[in-house]
CHARMM internal coordinates of N, CA and C (Angstrom, degrees):
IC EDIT
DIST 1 N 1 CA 1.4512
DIST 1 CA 1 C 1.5230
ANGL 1 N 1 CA 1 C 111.05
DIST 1 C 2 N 1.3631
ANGL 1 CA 1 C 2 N 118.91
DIHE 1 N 1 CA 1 C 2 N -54.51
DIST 2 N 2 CA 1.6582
ANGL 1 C 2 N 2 CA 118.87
DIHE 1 CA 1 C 2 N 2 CA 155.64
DIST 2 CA 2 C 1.5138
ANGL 2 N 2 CA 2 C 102.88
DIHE 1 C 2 N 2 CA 2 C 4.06
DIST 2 C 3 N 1.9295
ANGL 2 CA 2 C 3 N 108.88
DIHE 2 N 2 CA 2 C 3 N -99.82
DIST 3 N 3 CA 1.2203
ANGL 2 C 3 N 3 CA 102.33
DIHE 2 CA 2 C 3 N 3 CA -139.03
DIST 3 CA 3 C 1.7356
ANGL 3 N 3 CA 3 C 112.63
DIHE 2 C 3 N 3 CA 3 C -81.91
DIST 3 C 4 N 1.7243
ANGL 3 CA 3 C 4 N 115.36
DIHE 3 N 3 CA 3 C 4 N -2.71
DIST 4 N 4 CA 1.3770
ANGL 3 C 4 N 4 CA 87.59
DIHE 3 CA 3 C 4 N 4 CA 150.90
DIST 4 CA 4 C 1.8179
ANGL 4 N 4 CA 4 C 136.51
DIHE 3 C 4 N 4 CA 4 C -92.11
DIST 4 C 5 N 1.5441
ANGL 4 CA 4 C 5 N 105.47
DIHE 4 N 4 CA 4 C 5 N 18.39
DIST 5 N 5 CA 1.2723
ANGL 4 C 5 N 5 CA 130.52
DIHE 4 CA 4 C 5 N 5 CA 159.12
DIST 5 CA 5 C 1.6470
ANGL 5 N 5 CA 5 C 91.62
DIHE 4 C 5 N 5 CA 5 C -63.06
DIST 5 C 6 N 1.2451
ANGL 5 CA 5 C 6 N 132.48
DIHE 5 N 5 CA 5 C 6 N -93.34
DIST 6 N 6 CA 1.3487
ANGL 5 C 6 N 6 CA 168.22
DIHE 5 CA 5 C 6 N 6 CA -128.74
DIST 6 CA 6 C 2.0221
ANGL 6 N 6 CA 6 C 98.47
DIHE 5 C 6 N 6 CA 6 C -71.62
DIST 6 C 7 N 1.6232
ANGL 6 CA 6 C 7 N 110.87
DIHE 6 N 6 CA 6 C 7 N -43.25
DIST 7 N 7 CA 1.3558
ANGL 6 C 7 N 7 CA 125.88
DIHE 6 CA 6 C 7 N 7 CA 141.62
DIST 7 CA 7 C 0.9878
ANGL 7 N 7 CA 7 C 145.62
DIHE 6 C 7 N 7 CA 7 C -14.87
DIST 7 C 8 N 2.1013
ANGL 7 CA 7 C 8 N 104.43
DIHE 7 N 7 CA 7 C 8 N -48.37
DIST 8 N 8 CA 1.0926
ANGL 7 C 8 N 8 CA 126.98
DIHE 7 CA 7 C 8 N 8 CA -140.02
DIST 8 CA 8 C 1.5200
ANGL 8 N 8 CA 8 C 86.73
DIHE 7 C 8 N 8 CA 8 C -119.18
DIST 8 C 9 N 1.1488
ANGL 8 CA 8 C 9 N 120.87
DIHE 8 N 8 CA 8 C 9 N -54.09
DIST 9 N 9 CA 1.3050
ANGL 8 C 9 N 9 CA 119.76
DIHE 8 CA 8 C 9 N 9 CA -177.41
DIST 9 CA 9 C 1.7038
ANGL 9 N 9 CA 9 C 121.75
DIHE 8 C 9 N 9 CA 9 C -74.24
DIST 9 C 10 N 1.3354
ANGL 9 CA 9 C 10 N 106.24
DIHE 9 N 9 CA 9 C 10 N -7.20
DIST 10 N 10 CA 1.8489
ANGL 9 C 10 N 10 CA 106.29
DIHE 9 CA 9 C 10 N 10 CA 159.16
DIST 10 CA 10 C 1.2615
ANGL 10 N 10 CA 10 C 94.50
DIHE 9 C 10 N 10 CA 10 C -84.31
DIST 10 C 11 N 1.3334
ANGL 10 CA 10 C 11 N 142.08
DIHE 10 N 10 CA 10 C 11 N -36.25
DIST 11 N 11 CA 1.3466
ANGL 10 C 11 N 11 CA 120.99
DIHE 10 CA 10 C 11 N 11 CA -135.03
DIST 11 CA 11 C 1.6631
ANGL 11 N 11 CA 11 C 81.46
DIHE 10 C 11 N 11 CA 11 C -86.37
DIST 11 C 12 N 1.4017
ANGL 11 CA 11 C 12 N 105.34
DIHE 11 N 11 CA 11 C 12 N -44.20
DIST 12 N 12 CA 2.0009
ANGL 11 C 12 N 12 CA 94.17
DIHE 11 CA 11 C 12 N 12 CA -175.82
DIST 12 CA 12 C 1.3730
ANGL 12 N 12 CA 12 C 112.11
DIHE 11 C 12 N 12 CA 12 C -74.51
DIST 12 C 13 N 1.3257
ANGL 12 CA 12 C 13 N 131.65
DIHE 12 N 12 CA 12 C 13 N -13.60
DIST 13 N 13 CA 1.0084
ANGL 12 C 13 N 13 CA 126.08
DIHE 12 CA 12 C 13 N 13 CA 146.61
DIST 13 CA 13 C 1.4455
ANGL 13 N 13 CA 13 C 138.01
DIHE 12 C 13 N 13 CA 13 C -57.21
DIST 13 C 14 N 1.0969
ANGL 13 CA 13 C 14 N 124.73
DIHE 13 N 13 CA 13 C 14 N -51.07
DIST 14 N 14 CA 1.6118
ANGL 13 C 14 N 14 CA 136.52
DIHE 13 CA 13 C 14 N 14 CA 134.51
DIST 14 CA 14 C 1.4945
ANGL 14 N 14 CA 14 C 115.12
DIHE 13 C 14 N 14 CA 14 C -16.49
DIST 14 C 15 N 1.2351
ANGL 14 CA 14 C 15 N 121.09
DIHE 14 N 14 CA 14 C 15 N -63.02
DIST 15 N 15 CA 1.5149
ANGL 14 C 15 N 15 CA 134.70
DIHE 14 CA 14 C 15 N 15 CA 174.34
DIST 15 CA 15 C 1.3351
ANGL 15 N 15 CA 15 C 119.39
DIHE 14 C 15 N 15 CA 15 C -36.77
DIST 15 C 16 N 1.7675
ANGL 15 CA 15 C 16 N 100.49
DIHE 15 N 15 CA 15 C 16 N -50.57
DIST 16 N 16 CA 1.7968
ANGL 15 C 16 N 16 CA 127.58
DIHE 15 CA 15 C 16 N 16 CA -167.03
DIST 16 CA 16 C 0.9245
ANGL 16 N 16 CA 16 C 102.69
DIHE 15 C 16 N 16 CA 16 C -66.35
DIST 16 C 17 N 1.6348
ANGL 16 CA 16 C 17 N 124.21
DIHE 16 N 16 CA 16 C 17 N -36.74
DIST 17 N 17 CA 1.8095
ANGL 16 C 17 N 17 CA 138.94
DIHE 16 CA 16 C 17 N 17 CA -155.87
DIST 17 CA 17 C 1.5528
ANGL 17 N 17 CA 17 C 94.33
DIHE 16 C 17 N 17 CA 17 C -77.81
DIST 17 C 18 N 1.5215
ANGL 17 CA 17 C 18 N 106.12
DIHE 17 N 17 CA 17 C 18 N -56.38
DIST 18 N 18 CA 1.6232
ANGL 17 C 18 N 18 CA 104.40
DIHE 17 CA 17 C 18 N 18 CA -173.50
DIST 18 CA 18 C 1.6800
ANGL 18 N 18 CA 18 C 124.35
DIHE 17 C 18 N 18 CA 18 C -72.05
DIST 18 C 19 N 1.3462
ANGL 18 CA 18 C 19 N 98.55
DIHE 18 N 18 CA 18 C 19 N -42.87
DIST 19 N 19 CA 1.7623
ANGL 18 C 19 N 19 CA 88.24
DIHE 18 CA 18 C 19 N 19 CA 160.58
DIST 19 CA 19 C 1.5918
ANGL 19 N 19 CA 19 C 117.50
DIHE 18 C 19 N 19 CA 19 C -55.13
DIST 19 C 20 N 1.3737
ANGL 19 CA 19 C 20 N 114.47
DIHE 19 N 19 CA 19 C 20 N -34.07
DIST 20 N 20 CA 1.2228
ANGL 19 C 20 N 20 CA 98.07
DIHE 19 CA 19 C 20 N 20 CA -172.92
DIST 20 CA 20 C 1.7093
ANGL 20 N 20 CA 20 C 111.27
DIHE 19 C 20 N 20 CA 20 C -79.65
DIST 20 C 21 N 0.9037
ANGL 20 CA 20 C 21 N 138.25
DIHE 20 N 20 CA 20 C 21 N -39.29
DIST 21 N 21 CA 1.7864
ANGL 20 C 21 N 21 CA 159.50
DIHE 20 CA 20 C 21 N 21 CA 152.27
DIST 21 CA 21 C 1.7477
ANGL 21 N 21 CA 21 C 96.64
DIHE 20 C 21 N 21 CA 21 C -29.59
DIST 21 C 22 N 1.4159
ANGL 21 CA 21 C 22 N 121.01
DIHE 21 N 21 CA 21 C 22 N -43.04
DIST 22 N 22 CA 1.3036
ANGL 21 C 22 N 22 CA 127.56
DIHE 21 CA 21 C 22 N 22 CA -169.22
DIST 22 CA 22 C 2.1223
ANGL 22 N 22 CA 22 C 102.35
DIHE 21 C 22 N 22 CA 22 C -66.58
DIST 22 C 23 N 1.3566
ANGL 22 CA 22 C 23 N 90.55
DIHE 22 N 22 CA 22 C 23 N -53.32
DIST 23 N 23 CA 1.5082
ANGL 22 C 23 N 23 CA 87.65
DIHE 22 CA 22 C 23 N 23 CA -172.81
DIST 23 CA 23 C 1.3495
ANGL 23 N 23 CA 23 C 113.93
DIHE 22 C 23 N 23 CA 23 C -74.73
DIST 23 C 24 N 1.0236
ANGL 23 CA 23 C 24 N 113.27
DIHE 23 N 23 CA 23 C 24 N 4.06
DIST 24 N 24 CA 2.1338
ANGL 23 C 24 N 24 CA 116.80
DIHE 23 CA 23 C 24 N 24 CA 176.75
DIST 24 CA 24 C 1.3553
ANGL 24 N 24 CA 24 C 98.43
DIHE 23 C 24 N 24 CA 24 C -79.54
DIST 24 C 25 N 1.2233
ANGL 24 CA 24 C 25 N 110.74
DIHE 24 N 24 CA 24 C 25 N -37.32
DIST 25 N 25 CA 1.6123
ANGL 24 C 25 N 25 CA 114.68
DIHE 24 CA 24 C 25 N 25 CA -171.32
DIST 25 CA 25 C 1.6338
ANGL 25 N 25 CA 25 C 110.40
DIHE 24 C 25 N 25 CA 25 C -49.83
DIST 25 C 26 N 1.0770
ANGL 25 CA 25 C 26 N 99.14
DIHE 25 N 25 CA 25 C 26 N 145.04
DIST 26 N 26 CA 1.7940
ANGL 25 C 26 N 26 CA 108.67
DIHE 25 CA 25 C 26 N 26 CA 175.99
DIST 26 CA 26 C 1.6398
ANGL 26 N 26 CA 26 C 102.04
DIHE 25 C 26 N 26 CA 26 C -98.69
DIST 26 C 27 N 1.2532
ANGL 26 CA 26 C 27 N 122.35
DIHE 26 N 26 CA 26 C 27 N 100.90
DIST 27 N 27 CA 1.8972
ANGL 26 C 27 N 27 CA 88.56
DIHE 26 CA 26 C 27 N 27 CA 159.70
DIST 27 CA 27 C 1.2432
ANGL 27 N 27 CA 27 C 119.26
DIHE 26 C 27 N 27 CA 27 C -118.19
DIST 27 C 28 N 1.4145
ANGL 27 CA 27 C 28 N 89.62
DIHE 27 N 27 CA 27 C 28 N 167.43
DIST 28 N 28 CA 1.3759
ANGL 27 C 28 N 28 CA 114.84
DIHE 27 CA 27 C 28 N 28 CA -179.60
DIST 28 CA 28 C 1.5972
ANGL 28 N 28 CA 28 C 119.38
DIHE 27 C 28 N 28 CA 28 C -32.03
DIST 28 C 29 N 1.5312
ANGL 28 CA 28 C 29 N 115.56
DIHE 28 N 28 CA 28 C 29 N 145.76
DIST 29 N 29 CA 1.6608
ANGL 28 C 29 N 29 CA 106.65
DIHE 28 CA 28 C 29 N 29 CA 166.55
DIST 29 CA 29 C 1.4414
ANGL 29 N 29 CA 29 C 103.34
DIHE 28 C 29 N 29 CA 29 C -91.49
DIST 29 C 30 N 1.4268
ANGL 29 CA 29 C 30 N 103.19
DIHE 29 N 29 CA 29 C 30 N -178.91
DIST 30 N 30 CA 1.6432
ANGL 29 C 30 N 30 CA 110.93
DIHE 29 CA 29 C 30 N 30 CA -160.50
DIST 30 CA 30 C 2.0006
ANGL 30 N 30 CA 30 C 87.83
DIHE 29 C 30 N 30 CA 30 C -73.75
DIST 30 C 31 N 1.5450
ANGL 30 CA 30 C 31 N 108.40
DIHE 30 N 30 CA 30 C 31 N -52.39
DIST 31 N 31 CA 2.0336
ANGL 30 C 31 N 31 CA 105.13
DIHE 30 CA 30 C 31 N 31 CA 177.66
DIST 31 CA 31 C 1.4661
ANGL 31 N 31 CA 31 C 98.23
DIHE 30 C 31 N 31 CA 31 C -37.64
DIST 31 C 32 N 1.2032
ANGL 31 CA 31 C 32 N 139.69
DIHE 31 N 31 CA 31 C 32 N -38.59
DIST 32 N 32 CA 1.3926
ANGL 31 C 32 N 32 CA 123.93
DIHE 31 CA 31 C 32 N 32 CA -155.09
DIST 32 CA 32 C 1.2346
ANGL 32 N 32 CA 32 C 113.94
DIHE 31 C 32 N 32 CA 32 C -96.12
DIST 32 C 33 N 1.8383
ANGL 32 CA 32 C 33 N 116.93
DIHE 32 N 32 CA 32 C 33 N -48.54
DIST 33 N 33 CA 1.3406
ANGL 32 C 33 N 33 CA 115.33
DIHE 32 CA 32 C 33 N 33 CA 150.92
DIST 33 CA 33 C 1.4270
ANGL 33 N 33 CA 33 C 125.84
DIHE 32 C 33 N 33 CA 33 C -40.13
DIST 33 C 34 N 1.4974
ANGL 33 CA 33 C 34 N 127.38
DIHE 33 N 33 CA 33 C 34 N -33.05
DIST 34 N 34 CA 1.5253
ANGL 33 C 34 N 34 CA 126.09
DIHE 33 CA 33 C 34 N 34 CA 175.28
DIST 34 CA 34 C 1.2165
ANGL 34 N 34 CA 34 C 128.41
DIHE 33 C 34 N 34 CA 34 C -71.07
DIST 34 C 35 N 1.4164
ANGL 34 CA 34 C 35 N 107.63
DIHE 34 N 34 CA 34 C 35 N -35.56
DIST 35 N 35 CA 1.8083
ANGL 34 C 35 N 35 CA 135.66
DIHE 34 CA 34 C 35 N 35 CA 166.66
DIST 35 CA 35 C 1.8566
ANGL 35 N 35 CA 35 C 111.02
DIHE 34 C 35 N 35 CA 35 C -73.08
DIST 35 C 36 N 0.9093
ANGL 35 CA 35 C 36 N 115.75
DIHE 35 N 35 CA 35 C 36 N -45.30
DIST 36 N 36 CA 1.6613
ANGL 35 C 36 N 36 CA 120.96
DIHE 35 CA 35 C 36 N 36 CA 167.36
DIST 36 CA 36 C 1.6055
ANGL 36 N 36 CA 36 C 102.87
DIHE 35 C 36 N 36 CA 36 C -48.15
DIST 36 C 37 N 1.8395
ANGL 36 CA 36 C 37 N 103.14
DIHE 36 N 36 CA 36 C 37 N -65.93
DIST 37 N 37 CA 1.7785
ANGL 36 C 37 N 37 CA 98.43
DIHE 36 CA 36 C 37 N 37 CA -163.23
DIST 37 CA 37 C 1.7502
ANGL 37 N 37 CA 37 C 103.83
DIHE 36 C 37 N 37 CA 37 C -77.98
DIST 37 C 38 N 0.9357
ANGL 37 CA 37 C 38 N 133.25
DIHE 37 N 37 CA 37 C 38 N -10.55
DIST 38 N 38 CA 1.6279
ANGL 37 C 38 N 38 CA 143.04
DIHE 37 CA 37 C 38 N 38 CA 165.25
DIST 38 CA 38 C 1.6396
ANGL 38 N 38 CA 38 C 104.44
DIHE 37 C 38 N 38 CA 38 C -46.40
DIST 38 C 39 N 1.5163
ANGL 38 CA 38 C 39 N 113.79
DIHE 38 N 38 CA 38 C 39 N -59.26
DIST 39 N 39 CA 1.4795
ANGL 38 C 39 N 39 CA 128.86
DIHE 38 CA 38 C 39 N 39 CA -175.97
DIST 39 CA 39 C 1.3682
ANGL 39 N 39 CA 39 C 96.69
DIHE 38 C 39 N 39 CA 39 C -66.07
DIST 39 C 40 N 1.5315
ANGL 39 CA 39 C 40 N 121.78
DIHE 39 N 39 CA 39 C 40 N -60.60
DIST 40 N 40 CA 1.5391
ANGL 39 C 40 N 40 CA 114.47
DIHE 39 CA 39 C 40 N 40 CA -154.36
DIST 40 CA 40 C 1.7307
ANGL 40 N 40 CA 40 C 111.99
DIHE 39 C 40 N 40 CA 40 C -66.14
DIST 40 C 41 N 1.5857
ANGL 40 CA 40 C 41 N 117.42
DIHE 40 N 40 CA 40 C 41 N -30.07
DIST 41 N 41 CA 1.2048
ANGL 40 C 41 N 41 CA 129.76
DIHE 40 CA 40 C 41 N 41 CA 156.54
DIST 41 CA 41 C 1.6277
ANGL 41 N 41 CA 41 C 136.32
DIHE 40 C 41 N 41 CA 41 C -55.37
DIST 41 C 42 N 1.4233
ANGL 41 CA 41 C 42 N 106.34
DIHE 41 N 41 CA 41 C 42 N -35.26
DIST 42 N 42 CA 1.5418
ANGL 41 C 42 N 42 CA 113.22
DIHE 41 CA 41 C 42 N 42 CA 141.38
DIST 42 CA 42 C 0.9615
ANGL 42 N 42 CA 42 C 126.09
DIHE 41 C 42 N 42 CA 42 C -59.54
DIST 42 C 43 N 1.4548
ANGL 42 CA 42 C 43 N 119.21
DIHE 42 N 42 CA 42 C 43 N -54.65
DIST 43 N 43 CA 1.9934
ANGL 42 C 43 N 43 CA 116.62
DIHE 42 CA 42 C 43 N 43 CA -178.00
DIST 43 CA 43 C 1.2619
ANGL 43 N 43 CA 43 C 98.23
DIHE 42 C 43 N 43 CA 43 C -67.94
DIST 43 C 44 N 1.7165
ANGL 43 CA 43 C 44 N 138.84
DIHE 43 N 43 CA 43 C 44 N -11.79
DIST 44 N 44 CA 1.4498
ANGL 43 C 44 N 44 CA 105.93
DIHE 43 CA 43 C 44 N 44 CA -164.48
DIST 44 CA 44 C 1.6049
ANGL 44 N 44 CA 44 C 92.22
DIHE 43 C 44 N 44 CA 44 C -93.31
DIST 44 C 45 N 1.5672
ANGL 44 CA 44 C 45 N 127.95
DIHE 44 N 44 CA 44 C 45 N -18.37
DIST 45 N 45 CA 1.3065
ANGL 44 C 45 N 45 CA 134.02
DIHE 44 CA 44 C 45 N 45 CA -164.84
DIST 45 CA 45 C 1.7236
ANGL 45 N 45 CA 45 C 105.03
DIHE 44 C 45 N 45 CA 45 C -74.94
DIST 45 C 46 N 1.1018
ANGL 45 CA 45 C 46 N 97.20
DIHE 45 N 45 CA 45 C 46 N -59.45
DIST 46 N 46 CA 1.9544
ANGL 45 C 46 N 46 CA 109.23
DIHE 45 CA 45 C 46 N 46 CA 148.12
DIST 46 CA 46 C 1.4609
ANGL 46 N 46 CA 46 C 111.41
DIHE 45 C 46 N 46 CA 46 C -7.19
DIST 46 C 47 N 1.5811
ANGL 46 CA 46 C 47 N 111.40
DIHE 46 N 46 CA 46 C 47 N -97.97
DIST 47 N 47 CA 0.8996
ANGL 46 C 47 N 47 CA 143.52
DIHE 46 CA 46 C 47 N 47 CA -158.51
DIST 47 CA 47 C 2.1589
ANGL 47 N 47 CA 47 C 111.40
DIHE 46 C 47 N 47 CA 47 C -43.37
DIST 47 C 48 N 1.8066
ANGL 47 CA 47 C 48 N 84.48
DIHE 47 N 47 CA 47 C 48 N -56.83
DIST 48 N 48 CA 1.3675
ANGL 47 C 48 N 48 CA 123.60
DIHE 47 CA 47 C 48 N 48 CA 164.14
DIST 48 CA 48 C 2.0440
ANGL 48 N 48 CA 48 C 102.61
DIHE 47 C 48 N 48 CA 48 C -34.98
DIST 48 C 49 N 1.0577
ANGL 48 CA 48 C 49 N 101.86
DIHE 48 N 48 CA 48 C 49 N -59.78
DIST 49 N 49 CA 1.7914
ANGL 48 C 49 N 49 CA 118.34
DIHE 48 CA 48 C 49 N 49 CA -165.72
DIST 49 CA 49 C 1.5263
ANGL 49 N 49 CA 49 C 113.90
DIHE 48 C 49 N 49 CA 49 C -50.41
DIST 49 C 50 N 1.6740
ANGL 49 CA 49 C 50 N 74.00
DIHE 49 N 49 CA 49 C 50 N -45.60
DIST 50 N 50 CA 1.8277
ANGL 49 C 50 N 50 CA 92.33
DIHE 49 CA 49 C 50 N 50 CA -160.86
DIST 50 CA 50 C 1.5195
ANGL 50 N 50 CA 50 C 81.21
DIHE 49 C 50 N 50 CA 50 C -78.95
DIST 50 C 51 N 1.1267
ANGL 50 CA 50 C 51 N 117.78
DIHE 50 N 50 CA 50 C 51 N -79.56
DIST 51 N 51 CA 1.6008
ANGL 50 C 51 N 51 CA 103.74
DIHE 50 CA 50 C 51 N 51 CA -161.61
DIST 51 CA 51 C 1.4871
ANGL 51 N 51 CA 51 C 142.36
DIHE 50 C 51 N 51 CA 51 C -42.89
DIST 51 C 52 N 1.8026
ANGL 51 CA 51 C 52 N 104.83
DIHE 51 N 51 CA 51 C 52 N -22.69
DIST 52 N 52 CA 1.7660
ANGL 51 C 52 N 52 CA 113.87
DIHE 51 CA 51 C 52 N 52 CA 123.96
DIST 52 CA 52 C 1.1232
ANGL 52 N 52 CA 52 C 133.22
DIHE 51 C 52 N 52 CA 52 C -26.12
DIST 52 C 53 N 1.4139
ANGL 52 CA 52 C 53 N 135.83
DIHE 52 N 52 CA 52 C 53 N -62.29
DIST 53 N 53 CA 1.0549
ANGL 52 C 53 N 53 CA 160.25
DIHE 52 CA 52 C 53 N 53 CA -175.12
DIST 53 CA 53 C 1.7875
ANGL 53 N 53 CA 53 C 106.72
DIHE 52 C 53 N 53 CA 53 C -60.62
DIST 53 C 54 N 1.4227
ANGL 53 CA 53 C 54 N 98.07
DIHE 53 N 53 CA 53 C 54 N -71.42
DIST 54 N 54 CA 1.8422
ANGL 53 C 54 N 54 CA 86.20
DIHE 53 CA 53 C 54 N 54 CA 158.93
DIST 54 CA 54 C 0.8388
ANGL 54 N 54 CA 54 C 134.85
DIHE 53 C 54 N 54 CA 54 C -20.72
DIST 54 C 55 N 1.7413
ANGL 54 CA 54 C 55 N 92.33
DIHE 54 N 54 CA 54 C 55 N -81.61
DIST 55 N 55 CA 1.4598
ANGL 54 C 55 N 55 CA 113.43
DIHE 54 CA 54 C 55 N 55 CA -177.36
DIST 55 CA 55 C 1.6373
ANGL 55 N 55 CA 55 C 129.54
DIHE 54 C 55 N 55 CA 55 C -46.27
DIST 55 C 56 N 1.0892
ANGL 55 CA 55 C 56 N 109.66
DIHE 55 N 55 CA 55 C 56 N -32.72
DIST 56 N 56 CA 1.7942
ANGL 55 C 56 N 56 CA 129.24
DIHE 55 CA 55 C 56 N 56 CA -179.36
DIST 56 CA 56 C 1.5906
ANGL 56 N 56 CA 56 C 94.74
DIHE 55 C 56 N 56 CA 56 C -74.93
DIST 56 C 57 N 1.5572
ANGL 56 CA 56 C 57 N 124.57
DIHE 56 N 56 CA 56 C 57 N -64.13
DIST 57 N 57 CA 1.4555
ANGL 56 C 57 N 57 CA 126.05
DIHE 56 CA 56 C 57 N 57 CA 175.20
DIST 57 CA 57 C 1.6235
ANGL 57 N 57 CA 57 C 110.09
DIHE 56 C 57 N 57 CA 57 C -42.17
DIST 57 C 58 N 1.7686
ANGL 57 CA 57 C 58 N 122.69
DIHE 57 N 57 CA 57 C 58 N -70.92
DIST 58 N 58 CA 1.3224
ANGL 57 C 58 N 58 CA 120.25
DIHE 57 CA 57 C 58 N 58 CA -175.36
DIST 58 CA 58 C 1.7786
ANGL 58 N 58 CA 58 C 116.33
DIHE 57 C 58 N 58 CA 58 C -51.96
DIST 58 C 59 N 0.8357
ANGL 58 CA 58 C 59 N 103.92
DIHE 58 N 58 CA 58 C 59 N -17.30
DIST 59 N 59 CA 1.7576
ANGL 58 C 59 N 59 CA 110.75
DIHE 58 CA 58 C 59 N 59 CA -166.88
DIST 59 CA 59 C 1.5366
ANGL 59 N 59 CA 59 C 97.99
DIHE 58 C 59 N 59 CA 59 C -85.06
DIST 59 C 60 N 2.0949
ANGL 59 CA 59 C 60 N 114.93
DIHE 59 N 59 CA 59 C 60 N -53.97
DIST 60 N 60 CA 1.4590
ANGL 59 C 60 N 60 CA 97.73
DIHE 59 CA 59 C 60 N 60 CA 166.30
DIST 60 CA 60 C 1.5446
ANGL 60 N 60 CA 60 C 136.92
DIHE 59 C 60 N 60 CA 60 C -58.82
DIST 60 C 61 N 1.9228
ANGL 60 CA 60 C 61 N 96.18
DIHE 60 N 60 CA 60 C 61 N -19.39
DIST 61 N 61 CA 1.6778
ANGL 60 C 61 N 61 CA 83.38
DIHE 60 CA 60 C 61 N 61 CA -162.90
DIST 61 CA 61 C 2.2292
ANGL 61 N 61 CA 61 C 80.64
DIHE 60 C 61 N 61 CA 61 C -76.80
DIST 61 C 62 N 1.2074
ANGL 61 CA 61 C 62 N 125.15
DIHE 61 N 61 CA 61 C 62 N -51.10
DIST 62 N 62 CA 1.2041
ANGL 61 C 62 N 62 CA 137.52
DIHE 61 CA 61 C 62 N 62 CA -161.22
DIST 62 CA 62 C 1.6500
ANGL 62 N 62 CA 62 C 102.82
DIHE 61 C 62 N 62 CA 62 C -33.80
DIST 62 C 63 N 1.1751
ANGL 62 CA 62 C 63 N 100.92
DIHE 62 N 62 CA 62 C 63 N -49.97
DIST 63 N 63 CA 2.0052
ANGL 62 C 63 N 63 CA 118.25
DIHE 62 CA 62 C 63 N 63 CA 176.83
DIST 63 CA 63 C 1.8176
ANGL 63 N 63 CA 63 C 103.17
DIHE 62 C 63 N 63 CA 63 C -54.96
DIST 63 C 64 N 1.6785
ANGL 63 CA 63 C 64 N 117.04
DIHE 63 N 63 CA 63 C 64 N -55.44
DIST 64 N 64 CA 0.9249
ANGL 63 C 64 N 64 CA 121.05
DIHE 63 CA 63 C 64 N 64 CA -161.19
DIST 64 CA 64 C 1.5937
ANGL 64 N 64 CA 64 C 98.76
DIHE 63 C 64 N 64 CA 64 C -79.08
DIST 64 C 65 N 1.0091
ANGL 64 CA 64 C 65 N 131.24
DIHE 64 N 64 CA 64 C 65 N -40.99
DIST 65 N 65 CA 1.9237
ANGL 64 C 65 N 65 CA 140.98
DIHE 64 CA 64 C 65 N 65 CA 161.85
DIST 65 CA 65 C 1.6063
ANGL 65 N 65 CA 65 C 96.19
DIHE 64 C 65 N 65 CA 65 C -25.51
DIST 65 C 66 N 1.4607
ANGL 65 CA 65 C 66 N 102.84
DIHE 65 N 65 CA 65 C 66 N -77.78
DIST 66 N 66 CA 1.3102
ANGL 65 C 66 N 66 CA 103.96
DIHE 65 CA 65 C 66 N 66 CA -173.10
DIST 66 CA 66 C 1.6062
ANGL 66 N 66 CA 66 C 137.71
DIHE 65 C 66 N 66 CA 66 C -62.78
DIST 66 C 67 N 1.4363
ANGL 66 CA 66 C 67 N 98.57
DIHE 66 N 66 CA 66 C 67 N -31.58
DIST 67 N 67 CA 1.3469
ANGL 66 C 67 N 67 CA 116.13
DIHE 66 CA 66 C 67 N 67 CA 152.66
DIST 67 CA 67 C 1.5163
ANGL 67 N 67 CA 67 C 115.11
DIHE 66 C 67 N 67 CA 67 C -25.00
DIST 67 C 68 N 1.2655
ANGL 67 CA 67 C 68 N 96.90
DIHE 67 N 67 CA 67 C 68 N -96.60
DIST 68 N 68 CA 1.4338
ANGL 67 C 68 N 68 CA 126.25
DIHE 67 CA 67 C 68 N 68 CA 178.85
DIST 68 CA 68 C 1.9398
ANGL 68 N 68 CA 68 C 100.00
DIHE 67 C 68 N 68 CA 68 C -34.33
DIST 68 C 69 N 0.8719
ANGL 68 CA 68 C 69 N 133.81
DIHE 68 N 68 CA 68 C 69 N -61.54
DIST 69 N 69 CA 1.6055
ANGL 68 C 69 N 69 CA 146.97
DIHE 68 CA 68 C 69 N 69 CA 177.06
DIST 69 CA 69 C 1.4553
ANGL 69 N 69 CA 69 C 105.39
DIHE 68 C 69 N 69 CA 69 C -57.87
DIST 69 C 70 N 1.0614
ANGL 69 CA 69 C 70 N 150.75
DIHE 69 N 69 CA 69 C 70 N -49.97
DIST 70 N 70 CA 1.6078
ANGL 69 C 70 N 70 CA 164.57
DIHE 69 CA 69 C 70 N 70 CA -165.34
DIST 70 CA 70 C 1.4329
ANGL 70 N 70 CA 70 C 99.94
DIHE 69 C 70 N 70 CA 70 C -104.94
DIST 70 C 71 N 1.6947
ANGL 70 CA 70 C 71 N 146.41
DIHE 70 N 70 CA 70 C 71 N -12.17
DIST 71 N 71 CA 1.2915
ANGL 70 C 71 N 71 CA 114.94
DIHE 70 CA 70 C 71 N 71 CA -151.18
DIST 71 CA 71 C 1.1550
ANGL 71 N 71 CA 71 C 97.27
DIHE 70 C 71 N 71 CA 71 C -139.49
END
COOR INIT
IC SEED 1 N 1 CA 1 C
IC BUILD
């Protein structure tokens, strides 16, 4: 019986740590949360483009590599 006594009292102890850790936190307002995911949705569309762009380039030269080698 001990150690799920012993269990019981980290786990609410554990609990105490994070509520208390919880209210230090600063968060975000909803303008800032909206302006943050605005940016991260551009850079991912970005990111997205270019790596199209590769990909379409490496695949022709890769086609034309093999081409040339096989044809």
């Amino acid at each position: 019986m001990k150690p799920v006594l012993a269990f019981a009292g980290r786990t609410v102890g554990y609990l105490r740590e994070v509520r208390a850790e919880l209210r230090k936190v600063t968060w975000p307002t909803f303008e800032d949360l909206r302006k943050s995911t605005i940016v991260i949705i551009i850079f991912v569309i970005i990111i997205g483009i270019l790596i199209g762009i590769m990909d379409f380039i490496f695949s022709k030269l890769l086609i034309d590599v093999l081409g040339r080698a096989f044809g």
